[in-house]
N, C-alpha and C positions, 0 to 999 in steps of 0.2 A: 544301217537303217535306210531304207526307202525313200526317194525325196515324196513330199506328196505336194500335189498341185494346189493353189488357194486360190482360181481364179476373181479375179472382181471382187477382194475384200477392199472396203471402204478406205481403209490405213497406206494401200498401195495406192494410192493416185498420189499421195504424199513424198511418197519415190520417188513417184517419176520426177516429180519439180526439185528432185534434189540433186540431178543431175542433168545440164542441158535442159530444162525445162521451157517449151516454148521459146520465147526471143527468138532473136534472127541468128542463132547459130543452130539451130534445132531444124530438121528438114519440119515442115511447116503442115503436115498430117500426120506428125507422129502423136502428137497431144489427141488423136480423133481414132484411134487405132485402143484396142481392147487391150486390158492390161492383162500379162500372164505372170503368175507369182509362183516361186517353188521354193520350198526351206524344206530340211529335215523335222521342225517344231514352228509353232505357234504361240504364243499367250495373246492374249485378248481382254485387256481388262478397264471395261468402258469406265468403271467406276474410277481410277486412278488416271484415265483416259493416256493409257502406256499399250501400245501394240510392238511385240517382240516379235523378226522372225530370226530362227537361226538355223545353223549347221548348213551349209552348200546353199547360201540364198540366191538366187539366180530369179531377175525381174527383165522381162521384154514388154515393151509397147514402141511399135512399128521396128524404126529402124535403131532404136536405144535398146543396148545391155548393159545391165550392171551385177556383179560377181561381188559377194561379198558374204564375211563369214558370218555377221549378223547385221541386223539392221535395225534400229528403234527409231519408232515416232512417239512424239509425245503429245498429245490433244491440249487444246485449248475446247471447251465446249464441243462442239462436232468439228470443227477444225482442226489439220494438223497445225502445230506450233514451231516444229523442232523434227528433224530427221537427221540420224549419225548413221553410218555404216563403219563396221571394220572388218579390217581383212588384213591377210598376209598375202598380195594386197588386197584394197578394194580397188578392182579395174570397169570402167568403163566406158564404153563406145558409142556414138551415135553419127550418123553422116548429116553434115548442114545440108542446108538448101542451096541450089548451085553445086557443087562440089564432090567429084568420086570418092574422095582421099575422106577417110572416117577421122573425126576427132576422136581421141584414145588419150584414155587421163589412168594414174593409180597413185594410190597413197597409202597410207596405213589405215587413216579414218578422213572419211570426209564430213562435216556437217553443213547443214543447208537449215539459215534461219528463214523460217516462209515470210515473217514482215520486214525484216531487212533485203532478205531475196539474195543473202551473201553463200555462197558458195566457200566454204571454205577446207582447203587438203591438206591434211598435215602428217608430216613424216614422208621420207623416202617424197615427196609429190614429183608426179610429172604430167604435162599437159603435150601433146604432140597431135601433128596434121601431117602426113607424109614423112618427110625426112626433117621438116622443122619440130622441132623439139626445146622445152621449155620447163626445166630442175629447180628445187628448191627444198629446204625441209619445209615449209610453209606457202603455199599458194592461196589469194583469197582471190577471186570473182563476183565481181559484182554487175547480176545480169542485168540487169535494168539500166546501167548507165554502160553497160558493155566495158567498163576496167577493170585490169586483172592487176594487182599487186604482190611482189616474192621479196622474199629476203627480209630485208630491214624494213621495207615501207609495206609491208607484211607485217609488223614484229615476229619476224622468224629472225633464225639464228645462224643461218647458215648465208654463203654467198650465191647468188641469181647465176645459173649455167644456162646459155641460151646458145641453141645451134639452128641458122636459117641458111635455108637452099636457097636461093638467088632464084627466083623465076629466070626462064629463058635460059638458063645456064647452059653452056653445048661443052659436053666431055669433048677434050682434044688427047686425045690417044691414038 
């Protein structure tokens, strides 16, 4: 099946704040940049206030992608409440402000509560910047105060795997 494009549905700005949304790890014109939306399907159902997209969901706005095999928001009134994404995985990208090296996350599902503002990845999660890299079956984020919690102070289940490059490091070979 054909993907088909859904530019600027209302349910998609909902997205975007589900990953890297604004805050200071977000390059800082990407929240101002036009959103582009693409699933194989659609439902829309204002009355239940549930927008589904599925099959190959692929969302850009500026310098953020996210790749995921569906995605659901859930409304409060005309606001979103609740946005999950799942995928095998869901992977996505965006470059901070300051910075070449793009932040790159995937998990299995992520969900993003809009009034806690918590990010959170679970299964398989990985959050990386370069060659620093940061595992867990559970990753939560919480942008607003900028803390990220794995493992046990997660309640995940699995043990925190954390690999950092040493700024300034000079290979001696």
């Amino acid at each position: 099946m054909k993907s088909r494009s859904f530019p600027r549905v209302p349910a998609a700005a909902a997205v975007v704040a589900l990953l890297w949304s604004g805050g200071a790890h977000a390059l800082a014109t990407d929240k101002d940049q036009p959103i582009d939306l693409e699933a194989d399907s659609v439902e829309l159902d204002e009355a239940k206030g549930l927008s589904i997209y599925s099959g190959s969901v692929l969302l850009k706005q500026g310098t953020l992608q996210v790749r995921a095999d569906k995605v659901t928001v859930r409304h409060t009134g005309t606001k979103p409440a609740k946005v999950e994404a799942e995928g095998r995985p869901v992977r996505f990208q965006q470059l901070p402000d300051k910075s070449t090296e793009p932040v790159r996350g995937e998990a299995l599902q992520a969900v993003y509560e809009v009034n806690s503002e918590e990010l959170v990845l679970l299964g398989n999660a990985v959050l990386s910047q370069g060659r620093d890299t940061f595992r867990s079956d559970r990753i939560v984020y919480d942008r607003v105060k900028s803390v990220v919690k794995a493992g046990a102070a997660a309640k995940g289940k699995e043990r925190v795997r954390i690999t950092v490059d040493p700024k300034g490091r000079k290979d001696k070979r």
